[in-house]
N, C-alpha and C positions, 0 to 999 in steps of 0.2 A: 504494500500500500504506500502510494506517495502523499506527500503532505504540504498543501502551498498556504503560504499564510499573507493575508493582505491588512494591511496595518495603515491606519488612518491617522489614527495617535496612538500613544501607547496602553488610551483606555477605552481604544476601539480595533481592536483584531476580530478577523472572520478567519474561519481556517476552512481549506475546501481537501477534500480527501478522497483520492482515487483510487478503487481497488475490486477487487471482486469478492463475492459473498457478504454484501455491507450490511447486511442487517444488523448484527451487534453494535456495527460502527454507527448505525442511527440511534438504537438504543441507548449509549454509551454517548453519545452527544446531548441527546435530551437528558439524561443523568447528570450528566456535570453543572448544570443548567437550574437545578434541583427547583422542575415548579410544582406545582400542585395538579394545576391542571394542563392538560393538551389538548390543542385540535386540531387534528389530523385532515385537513385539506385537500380536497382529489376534484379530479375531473372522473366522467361517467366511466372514459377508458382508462381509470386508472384505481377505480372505486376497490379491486381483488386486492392487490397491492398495499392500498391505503387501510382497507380495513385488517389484512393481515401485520399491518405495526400497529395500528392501536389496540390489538390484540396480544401483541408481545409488548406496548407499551403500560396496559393494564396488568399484566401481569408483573411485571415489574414494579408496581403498586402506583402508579398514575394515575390521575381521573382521566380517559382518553375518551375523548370521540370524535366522531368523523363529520366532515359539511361539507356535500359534492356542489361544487362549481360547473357550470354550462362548458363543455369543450371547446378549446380554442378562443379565436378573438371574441366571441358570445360573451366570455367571461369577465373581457376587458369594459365593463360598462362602470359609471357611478352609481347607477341605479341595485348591482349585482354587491357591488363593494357595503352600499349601503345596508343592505341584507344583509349579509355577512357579518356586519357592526351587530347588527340589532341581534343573529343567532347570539355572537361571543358576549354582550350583553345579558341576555337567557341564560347564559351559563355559568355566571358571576366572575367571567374573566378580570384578573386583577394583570397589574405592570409585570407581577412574580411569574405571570405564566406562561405560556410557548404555543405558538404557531409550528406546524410542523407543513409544510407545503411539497406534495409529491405529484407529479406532474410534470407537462411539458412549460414551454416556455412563457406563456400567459398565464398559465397558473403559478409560477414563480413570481411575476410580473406581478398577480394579481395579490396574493399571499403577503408579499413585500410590500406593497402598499397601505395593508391592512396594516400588518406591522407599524410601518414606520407611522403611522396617523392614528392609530383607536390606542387612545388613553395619552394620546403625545406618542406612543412609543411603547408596542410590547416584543418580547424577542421572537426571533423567525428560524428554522431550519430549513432548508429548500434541501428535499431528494427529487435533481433531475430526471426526466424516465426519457428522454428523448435526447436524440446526440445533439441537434438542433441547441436546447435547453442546457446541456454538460458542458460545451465550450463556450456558450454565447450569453444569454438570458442571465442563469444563474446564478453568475458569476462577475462580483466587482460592485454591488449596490443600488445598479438601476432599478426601479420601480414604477412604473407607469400605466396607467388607462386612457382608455381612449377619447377625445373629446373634439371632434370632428377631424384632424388629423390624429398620426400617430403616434401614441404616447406624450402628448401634450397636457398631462396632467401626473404629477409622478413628484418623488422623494429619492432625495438619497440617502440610503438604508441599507447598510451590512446585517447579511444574514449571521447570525451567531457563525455557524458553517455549514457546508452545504459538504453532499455523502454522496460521488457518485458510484454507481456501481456499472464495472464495463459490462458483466454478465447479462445485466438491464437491456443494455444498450445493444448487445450482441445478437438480441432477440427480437431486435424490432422490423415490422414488417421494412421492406427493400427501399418501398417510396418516403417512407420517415427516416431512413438512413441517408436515404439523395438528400432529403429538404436538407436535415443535417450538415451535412457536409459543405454546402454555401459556407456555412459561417467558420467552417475549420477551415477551408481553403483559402478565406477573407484572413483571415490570421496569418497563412502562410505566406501570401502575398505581400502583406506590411510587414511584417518582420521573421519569418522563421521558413525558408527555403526549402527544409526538409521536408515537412509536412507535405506542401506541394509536391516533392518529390516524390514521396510513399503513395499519392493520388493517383501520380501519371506512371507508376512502375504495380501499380495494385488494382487501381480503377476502385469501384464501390465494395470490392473486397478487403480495403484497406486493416492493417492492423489499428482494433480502435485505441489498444490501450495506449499504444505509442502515441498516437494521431491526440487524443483527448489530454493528454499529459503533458505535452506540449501547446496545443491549444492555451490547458489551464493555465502553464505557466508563461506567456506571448501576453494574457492578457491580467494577470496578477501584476506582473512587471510595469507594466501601463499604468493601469489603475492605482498603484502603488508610489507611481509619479505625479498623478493627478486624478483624484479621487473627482472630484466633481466638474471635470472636464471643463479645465478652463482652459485647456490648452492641446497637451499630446494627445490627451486619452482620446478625444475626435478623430484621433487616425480608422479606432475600433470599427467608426463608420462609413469604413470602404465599402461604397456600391450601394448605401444605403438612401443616398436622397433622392436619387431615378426610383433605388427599389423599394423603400416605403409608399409612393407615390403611386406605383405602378399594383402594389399590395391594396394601397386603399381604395381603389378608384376601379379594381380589376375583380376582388376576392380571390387572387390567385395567394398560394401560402408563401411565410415570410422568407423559406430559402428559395425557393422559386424565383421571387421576387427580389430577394438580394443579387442570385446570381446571375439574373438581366439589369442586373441595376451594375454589377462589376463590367458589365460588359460594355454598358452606355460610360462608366465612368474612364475603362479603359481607352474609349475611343477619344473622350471628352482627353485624356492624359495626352494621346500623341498629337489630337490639334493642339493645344496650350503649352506642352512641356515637354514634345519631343519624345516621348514613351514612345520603345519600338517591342515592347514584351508582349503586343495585341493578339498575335496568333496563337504563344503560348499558354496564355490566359485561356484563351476561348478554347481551345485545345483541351487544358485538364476538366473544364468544364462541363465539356464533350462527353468527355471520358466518364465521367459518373452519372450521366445523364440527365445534368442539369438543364433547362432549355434556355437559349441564344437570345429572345426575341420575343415582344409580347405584342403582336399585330392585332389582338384584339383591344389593346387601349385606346381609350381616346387622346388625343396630345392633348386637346386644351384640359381635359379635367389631368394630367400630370404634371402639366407645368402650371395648376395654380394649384397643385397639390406643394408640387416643390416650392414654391414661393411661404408656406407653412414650415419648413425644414426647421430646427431647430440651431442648425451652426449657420445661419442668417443673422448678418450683422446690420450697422445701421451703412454700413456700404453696398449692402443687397447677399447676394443667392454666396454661398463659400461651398466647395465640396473639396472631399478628399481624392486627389489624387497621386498618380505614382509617377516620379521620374522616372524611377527602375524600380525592379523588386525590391521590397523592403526597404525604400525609400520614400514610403510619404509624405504628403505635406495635403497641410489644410490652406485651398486657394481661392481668391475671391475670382469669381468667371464670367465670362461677358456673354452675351445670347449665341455667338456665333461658337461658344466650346458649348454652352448646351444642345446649342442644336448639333451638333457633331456627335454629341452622347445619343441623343433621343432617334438619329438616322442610324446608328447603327444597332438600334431595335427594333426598328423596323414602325418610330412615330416620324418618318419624315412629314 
């Protein structure tokens, strides 16, 4: 089992832990934690799961129970959040006691919000179940719901530590391992060569303990530099501001959608900054069967989607792009680099 630790101050450590058979390692987190009560947080596809720890977490002598969330972005509402207040409410949740959130990457999203907002602030566990959610979501404090863009409504909030387990992740249907994989590939590209290299030498076969491990520690290291992204940690959102865009405005899912969004920002890179890595990219992308191209968008609802972005300054539109591999930078862009992103997904 590896062990990454992300430190805010010195009275703020989340520790994230990867390894196989993690059940005890969940148990054993909620333990040191010593609260009263738990709730065990799931989505419908994840309800077997979730009710089997709060079943080892009762046994353990816990008050545990469980409260299933709507799958996917459904779950990212205010309206869902508010529920959710009013159950732990019901259940005489005090500051002393724990959220355990098991799930893909909305429902970490969604968990951490609750956390970081009901009572000021009570403590969170996130167990990833999707690879998507183990390198990307889970990991580093973000928190956000939806509020007509994406994640426009959110905290920053360390989960106590978050438990992933590859064995989980080993198991998931083929097309939740593709979404997945956007977001470890997005990692590889900014900073870590290898990753990408295990991609284009494995394809969707990839070894994940390696793959995730790395991931973990690409964006520990970030985050760890700037926790509340006032600066590097925006590298994280390569491919993100075509592919949030193209996510909300499409219903396609969010690795989908990131990894046409690497593709718009790749192109966006060699009109503005000279990037010659465009074939490469689209190439590993290929390879795991991410799709190139969202010709069902409409341009104008993406580009006032992107005008919503979140690294928008008061100089206009900024995205991350790449000189070279693992050379990004966050740049302010004129219409004619986006529209060179958005042609080569096919919103000329």
């Amino acid at each position: 089992m590896s062990r990454h630790v992300i430190s805010e101050a010195q009275s703020d450590v989340s520790t994230v832990l990867v390894g196989r058979a993690m059940d005890d390692a969940v148990v054993a987190s909620v333990a040191e934690l010593a609260p009263q009560r738990v709730a065990v947080m799931c989505q419908p596809s994840t309800y077997g799961l979730a009710e089997s720890y709060a079943a080892m977490l009762a046994t353990a002598g816990f008050e545990a129970t469980g409260y299933t969330l709507p799958d996917g972005e459904e779950a990212k509402q205010i309206a869902v959040v508010e529920e959710v207040y009013r159950y732990l409410n019901s259940q005489s949740f005090t500051r002393s006691d724990v959220i355990v959130g098991v799930g893909g990457g909305a429902l970490t999203d969604v968990a951490g919000f609750v956390g970081g907002t009901y009572l000021r602030g009570i403590r969170a566990i996130y167990v990833p179940t999707t690879l998507l959610g183990a390198v990307d979501a889970a990991i580093g404090g973000k928190t956000g719901v939806n509020v007509d863009g994406k994640n426009l409504a959110g905290v920053f909030r360390h989960p106590e530590s978050v438990v992933i387990d590859i064995d989980t992740l080993e198991r998931l249907p083929l097309q939740q391992r593709i979404e997945g994989a956007a977001e470890a590939i997005k990692t590889g590209f900014i900073a870590d060569m290898t990753i990408v290299e295990a991609f284009e030498r494995d394809g969707i076969d990839v070894d994940l303990a390696l793959v995730v491990d790395r991931s973990v520690a690409v964006k520990v290291a970030v985050v760890n530099e700037d926790f509340t992204e006032h600066g590097r940690r925006a590298i994280l959102n390569y491919g993100h501001t075509v592919g949030h865009a193209i996510e909300t405005s499409t219903g396609r899912s969010h690795g989908t959608s990131v990894a046409i969004g690497m593709v718009a920002a790749g192109a966006a890179a060699a009109h503005l900054l000279g990037f010659d890595g465009q074939e490469r990219q689209t190439a590993v992308l290929e390879r795991v069967g991410l799709p190139l191209a969202a010709p069902e968008a409409k341009r104008e609802s993406v580009r006032a989607l992107m005008a919503l972005d979140k690294k928008r300054d008061a100089g206009g539109l900024r995205m991350v792009l790449l000189r070279d591999f693992a050379r990004p930078e966050v740049v302010a862009v004129d219409d004619a680099t986006v529209e060179a992103g958005l042609q080569a997904v096919g919103l000329a």
